[in-house]
Structures are given as C-alpha cells and as structure tokens.
N, C-alpha and C positions, 0 to 999 in steps of 0.2 A: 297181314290178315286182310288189309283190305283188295289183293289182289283177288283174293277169291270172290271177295263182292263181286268183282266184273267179270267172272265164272256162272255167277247163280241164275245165269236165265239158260236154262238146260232144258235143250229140246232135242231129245234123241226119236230118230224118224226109224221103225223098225219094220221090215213087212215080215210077217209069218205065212209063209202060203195067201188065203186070202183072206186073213186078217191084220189089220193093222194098228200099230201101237204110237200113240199121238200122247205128249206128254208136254203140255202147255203149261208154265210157270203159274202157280197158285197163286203168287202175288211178285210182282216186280222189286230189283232192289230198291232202297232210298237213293235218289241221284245224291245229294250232299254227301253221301258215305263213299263212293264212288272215284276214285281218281282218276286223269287222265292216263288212256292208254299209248304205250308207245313201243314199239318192238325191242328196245330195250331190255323189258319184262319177256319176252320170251321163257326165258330158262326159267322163273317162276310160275309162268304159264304149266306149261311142261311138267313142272314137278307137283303142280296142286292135280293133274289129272290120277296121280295114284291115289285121290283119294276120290276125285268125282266120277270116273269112270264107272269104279264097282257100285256106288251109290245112284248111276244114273241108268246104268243095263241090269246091276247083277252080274252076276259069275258065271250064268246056266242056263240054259233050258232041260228039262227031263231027259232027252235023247241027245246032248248036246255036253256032256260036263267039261266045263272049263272053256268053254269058247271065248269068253269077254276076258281070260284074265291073260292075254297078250293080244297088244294092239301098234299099229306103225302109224304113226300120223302123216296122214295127206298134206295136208296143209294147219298152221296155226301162225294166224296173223290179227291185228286188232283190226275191225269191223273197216275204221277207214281206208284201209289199206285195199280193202275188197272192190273198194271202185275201178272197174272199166274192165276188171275180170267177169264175167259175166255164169260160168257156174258157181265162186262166191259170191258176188252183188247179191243175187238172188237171196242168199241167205240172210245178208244186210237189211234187204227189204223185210224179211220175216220177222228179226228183232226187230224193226222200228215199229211193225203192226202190233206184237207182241206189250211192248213197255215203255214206246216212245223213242224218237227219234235219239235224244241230248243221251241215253241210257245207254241204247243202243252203238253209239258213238263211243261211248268208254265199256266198250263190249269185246271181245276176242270171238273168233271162229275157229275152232278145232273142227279140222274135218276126219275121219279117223276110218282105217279098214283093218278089221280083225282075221286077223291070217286063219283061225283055228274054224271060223263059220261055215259052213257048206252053201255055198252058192252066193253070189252078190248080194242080193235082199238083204241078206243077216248079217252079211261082212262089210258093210259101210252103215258109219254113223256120222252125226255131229253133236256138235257140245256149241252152244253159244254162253 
C-alpha cells in the first residue's frame, strides 16, 4: 500500500486543441509514510497504474470513447534515476517544485503514450 503513496503526486499534462488541462496535487503525500524508491518496485509500479491511470485521465473524451483505457509506457523509473537524462530530469524538477525535494526523491515517473489518442497532444501523458 504504501507503494502507492509514491504514486499520488499525479500530474497528467493534457493539451486539447487550445486548451489545457493542468492537474496540480491538492495536497502532497506525508514524507514518513513514504518509503524509499528503488527499481526493484517497478513491477508494483506498473501494476498500481490499472488503478491510477483511469482515476487520473478518465476513459474518454465525447468524440474520443475509449482513448485512455490502453496505454504503453515510455518510461517508469524512481525520480532519482532521472538525473543526467534530461527530457526526465525536467520532470524531477517539477515534483520537487510541486511537494519538495525528500518527497519527490521517493517519487517514480511514468511517462506514458496512449496508442488510441488522435494526435501527439492527447497521446502522451505522465504520472509522477
């Protein structure tokens, strides 16, 4: 259970034409709940997104049914790991602006592209 703690700072980045969808964590986990991350946890990783996934896009747009409920992931690795990569890092810096750096550090990045989306915009997400 508590691997999902280091799931719940979820910020899926969406553009719609020209509007965008920004979904900044309401409140940050507790660090003490928090364990450290290690690749290890991949495969838990992994398997908590059949529940965050539909909880963090949805399953739909109107004109769209079923886009979000098949997804390939780009990358999923714990935060530290994202150093000296530099299209991850960036997301590393996002979580430490987001809940803190120590947080952020027991944090994963899923990066994810939904094969079913019409055009880039809507077919790349992340999950921190």
């Amino acid at each position: 259970m508590k691997m999902l703690y280091i799931l719940i700072i979820t910020i899926p980045m969406l553009f719609l034409g020209s509007i965008q969808g920004y979904a900044q964590p309401k409140e940050c986990p507790v660090l003490s709940e928090l364990e450290k991350t290690s690749i290890k946890d991949k495969k838990e990783v992994i398997e908590a997104l059949n529940t965050l996934i539909p909880k963090t896009y949805g399953t739909e747009l109107d004109d769209f049914p079923d886009m979000y409920t098949k997804w390939d992931i780009v990358t999923a690795k714990p935060f530290p790991k994202t150093v000296g990569n530099k299209d991850d890092e960036d997301y590393f810096g996002m979580a430490k602006t987001y809940c803190g750096k120590e947080i952020a550090e027991k944090s994963w990045l899923v990066r994810l592209d939904f094969p079913k989306a019409p055009g880039a915009n809507l077919a790349q997400g992340q999950i921190f």
